[in-house]
NUVEXSE-706257 format. One record per residue (C-alpha): x, y, z; residue in three letters. Coordinates in nm, 4 decimals, always signed. Example, Ala and Ser with C-alpha at 12.3 -4.5 7.8 and 13.67 -1.06 7.14 Angstrom:
<rs>
R          x          y          z    aa
R    +1.2300    -0.4500    +0.7800   ALA
R    +1.3670    -0.1060    +0.7140   SER
</rs>
This chain:
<rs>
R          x          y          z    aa
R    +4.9489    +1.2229   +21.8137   UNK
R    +4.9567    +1.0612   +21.4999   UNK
R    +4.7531    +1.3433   +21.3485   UNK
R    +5.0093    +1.6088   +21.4748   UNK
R    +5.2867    +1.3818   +21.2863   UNK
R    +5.1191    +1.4432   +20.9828   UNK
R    +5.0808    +1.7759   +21.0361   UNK
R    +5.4355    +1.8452   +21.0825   UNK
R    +5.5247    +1.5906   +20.8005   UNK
R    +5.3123    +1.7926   +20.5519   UNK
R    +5.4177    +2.1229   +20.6407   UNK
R    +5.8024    +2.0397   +20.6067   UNK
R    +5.7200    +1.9179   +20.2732   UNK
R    +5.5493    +2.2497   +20.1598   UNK
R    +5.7817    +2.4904   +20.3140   UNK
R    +5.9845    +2.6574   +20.0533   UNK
R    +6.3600    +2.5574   +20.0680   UNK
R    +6.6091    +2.7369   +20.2075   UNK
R    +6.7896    +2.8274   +19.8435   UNK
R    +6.6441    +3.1526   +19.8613   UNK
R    +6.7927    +3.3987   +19.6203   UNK
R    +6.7920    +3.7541   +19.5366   UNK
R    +6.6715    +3.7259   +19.2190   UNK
R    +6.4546    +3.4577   +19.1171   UNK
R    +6.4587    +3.3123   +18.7553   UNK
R    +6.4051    +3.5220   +18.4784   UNK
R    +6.4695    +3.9000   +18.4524   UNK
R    +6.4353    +4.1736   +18.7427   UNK
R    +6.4772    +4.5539   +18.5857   UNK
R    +6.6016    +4.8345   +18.8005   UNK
R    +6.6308    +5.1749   +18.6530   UNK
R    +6.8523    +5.4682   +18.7766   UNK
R    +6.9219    +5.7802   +18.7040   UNK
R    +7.2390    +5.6571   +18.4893   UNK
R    +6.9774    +5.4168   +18.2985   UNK
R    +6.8723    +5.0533   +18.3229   UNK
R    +7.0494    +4.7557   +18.4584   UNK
R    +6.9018    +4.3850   +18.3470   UNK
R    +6.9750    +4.1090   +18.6420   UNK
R    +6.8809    +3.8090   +18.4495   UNK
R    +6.8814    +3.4878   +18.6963   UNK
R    +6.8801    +3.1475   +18.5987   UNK
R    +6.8849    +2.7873   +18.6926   UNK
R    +7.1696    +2.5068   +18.6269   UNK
R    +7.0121    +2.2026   +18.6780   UNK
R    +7.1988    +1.8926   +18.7349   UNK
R    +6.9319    +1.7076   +18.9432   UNK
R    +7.0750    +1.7091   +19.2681   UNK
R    +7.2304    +1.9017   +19.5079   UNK
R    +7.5006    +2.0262   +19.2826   UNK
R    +7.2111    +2.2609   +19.0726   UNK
R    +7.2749    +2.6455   +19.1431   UNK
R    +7.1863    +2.9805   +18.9792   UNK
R    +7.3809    +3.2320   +18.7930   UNK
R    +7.3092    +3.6132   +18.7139   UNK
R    +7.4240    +3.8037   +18.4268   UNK
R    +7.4099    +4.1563   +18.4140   UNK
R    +7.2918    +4.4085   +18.0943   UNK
R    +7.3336    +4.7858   +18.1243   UNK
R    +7.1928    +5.0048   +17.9052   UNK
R    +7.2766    +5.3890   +17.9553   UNK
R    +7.0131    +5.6768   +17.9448   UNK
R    +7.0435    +5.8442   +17.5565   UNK
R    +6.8318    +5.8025   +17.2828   UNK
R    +7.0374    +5.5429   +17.0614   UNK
R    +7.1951    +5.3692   +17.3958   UNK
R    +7.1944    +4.9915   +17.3349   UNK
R    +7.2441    +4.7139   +17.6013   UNK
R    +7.5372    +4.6024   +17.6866   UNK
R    +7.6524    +4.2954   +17.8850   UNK
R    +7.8413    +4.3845   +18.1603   UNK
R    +8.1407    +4.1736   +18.3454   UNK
R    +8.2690    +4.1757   +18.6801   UNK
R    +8.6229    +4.2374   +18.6843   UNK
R    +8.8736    +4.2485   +18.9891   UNK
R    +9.0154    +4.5834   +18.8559   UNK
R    +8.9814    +4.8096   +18.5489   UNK
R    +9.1954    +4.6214   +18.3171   UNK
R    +9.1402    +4.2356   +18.4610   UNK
R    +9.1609    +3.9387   +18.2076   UNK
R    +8.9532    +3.7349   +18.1759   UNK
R    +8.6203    +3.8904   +18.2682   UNK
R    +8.3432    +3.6693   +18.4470   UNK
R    +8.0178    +3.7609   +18.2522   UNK
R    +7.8293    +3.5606   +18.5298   UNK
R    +7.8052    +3.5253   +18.9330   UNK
R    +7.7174    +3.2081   +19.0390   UNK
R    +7.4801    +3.1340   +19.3612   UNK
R    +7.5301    +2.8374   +19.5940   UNK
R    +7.3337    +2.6801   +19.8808   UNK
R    +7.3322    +2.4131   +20.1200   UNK
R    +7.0112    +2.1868   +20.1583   UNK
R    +6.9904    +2.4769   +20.4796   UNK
R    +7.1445    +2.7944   +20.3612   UNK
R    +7.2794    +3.0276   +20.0858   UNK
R    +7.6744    +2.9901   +20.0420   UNK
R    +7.7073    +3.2854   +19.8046   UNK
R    +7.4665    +3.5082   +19.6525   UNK
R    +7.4482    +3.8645   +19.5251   UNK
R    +7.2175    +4.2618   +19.5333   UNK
R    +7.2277    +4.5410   +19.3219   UNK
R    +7.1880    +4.8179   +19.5146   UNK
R    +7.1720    +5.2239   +19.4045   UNK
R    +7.3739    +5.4482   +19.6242   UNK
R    +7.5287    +5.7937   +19.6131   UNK
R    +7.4230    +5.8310   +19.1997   UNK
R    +7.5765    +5.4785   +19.1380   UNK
R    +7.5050    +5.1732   +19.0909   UNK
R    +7.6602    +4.8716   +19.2939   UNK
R    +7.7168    +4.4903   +19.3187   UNK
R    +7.7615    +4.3382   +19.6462   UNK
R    +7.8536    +4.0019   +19.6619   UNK
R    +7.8420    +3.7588   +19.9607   UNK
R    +8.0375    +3.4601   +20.0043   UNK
R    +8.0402    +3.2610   +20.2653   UNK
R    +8.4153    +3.1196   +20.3944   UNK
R    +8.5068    +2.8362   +20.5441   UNK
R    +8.7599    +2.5668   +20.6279   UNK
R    +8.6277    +2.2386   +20.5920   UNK
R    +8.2394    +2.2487   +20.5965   UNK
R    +7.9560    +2.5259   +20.5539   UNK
R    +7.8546    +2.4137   +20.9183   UNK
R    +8.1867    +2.5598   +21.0586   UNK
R    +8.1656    +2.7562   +21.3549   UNK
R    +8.4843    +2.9494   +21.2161   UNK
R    +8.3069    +3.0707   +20.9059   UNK
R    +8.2201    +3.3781   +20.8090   UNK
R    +8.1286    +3.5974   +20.5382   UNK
R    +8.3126    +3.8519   +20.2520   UNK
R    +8.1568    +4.0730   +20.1164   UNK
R    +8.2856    +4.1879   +19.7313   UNK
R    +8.1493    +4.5646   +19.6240   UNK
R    +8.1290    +4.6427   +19.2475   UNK
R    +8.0822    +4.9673   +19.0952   UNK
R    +7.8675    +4.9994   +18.7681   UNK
R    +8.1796    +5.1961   +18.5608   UNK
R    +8.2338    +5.3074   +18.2010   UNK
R    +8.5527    +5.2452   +18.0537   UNK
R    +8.5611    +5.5014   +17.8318   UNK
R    +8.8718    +5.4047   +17.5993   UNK
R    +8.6753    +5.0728   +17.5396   UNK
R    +8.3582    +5.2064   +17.5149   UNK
R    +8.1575    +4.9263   +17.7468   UNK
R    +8.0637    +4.9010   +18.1013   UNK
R    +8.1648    +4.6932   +18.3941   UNK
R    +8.1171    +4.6279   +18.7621   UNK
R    +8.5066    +4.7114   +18.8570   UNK
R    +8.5877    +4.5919   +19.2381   UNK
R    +8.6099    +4.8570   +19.4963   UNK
R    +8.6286    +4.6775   +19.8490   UNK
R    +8.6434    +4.3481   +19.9668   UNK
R    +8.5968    +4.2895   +20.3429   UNK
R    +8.4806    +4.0218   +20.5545   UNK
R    +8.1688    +4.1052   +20.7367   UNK
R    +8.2162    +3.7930   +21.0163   UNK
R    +7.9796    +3.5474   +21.1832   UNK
R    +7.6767    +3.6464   +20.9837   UNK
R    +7.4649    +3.4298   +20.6762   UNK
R    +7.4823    +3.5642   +20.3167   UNK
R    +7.1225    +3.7105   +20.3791   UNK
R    +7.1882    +3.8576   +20.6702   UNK
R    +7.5047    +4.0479   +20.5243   UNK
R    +7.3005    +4.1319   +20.1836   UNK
R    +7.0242    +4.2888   +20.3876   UNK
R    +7.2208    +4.5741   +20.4967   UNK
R    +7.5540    +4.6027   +20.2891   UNK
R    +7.8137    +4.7901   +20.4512   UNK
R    +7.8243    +5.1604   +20.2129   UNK
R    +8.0658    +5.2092   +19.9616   UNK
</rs>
């Protein structure tokens, strides 16, 4: 019995924790017909539960003199300020907000998942919006941002769950 203790001890310590991300630190690359989107991911560490990870996003268009440019999120075409970063959160058990790139129809989207609630994470009321971004050029500025299309809540689901299949454009 006390062998089986063990066991069980020493697996719980080396399972991997359950503040999974999309994209884990450093930079993931996904090219498109449109060009090349940059999801760079990294960690804010404050040594305790508190630490969480953020993305920023670089765009570079097909051409031959393109050049990369960092690309907000903005609620609508002309929103001030722009967020240049989405943050990810987690409980010691799940993901509380998180984010995919996904390529659809020629474009290029953000989803965003958020998980809603009341009082605590462990509410049995809460549920999950979902935030879509479209990859845009604004062409009297000359740059490119992630300009939000739909926002909808997606109900009694986890932030993975919801990412795995995002609802289409």
């Amino acid at each position: 019995m006390k062998t089986l203790s063990y066991l069980l001890l020493a697996a719980a310590i080396a399972a991997a924790p359950a503040q999974a991300q999309q994209y884990k630190p450093g930079t993931a690359t996904i090219a498109s017909a449109q060009g090349t989107l940059r999801v760079n991911s990294g960690l804010v560490n404050h040594f305790n539960a508190h630490s969480f990870y953020v993305y920023s996003f670089q765009w570079q268009p097909q051409g031959k003199d393109a050049v990369w440019n960092q690309v907000p999120l903005l609620a609508k075409p002309d929103a001030v300020p722009s967020e240049f970063v989405f943050k990810t959160t987690a409980t010691a058990d799940f993901p509380l907000s998180d984010a995919r790139v996904v390529q659809a129809g020629g474009k290029t989207w953000l989803t965003t998942a958020q998980l809603t609630y009341e009082d605590t994470p462990y509410d049995d009321n809460a549920s999950v919006e979902l935030k879509r971004y479209e990859l845009v050029r604004q062409p009297d500025e000359d740059r490119w941002v992630f300009v939000l299309r739909s926002t909808r809540n997606v109900g009694k689901k986890t932030v993975t769950q919801a990412l795995a299949a995002p609802p289409s454009p």
